[in-house]
C-alpha positions as CSV (number, residue, x, y, z in Angstrom):
1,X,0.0,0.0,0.0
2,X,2.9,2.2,1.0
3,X,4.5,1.7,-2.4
4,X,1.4,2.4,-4.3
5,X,0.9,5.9,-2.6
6,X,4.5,6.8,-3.2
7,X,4.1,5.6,-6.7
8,X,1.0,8.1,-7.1
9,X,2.4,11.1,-5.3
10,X,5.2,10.6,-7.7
11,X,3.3,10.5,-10.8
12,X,1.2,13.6,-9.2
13,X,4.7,15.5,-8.7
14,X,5.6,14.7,-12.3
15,X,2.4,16.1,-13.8
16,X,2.8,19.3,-11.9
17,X,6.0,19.8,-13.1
18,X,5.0,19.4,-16.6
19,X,2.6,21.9,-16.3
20,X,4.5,23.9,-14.5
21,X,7.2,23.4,-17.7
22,X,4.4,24.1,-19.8
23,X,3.4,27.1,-18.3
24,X,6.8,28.6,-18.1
25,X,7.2,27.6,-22.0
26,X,3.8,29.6,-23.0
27,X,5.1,32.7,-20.9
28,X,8.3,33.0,-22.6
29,X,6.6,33.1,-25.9
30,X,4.0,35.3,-24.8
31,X,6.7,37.4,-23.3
32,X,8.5,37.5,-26.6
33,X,5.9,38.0,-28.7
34,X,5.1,41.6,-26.3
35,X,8.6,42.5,-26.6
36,X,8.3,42.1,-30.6
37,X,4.7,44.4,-30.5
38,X,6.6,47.2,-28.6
39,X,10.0,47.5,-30.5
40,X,7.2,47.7,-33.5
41,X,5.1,50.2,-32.2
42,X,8.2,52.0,-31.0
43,X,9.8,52.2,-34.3
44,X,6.1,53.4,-35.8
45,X,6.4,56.5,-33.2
46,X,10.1,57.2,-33.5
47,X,9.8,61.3,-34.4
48,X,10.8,60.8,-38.0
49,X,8.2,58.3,-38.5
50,X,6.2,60.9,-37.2
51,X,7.4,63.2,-39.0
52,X,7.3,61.4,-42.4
53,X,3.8,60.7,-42.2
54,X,2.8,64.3,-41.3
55,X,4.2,65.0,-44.7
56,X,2.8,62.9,-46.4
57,X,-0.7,64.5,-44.6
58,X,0.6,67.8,-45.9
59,X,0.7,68.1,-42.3
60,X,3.7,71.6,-42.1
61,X,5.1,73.7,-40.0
62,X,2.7,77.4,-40.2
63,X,4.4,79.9,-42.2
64,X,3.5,82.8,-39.3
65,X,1.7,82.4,-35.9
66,X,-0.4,85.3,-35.1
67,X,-0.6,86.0,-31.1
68,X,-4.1,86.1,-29.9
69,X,-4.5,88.5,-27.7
70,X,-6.1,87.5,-24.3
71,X,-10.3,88.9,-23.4
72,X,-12.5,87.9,-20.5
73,X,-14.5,85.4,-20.8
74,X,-17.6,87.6,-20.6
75,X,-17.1,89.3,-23.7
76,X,-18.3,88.0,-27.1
77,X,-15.7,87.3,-29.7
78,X,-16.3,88.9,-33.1
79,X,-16.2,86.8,-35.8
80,X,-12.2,86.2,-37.1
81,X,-11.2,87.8,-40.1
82,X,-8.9,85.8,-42.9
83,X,-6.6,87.4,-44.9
84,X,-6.1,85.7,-48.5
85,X,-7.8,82.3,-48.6
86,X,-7.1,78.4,-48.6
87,X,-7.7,76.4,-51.9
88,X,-10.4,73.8,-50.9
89,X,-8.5,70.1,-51.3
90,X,-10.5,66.8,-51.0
91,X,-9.6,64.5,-48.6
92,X,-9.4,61.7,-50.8
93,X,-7.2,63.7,-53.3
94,X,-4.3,64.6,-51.4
């Protein structure tokens, strides 16, 4: 009887160590497979990625920046006035 428990409690041991094994195995990969998804994402948002595709969005740096000037915030604003104007582009033909 004495044999046959230690026999069992052996095998249990063993099973729990596979999975244990097992376990350590899928956490390594999942581990791995993070580390891949960040150095990815960090290249995508390095600044000249960034930069790039703002470009490409004729996203630019302004020509001028005017100041606004500062007014409570109990006045009404008048409407703002443009000098010049913008060509109108499509969105899907840029």
């Amino acid at each position: 009887m004495a044999l046959a428990l230690s026999i069992a409690g052996s095998m249990l041991d063993a099973n729990r160590q596979i999975e244990i094994h097992q376990l350590q195995s899928q956490l390594l990969q999942d581990q791995s497979t993070y580390a891949e998804q960040v150095g990815t994402l960090t290249v995508m948002s390095a600044p000249s990625q960034v930069a790039t595709k703002a470009g490409a969005l004729h996203l630019v740096d302004p020509v001028s920046v005017t100041q606004v000037p500062s007014t409570s915030l109990d006045a009404a604003l008048p409407l703002p006035k443009f000098s010049g104007y913008a060509p109108v582009t499509s969105r899907t033909n840029r």
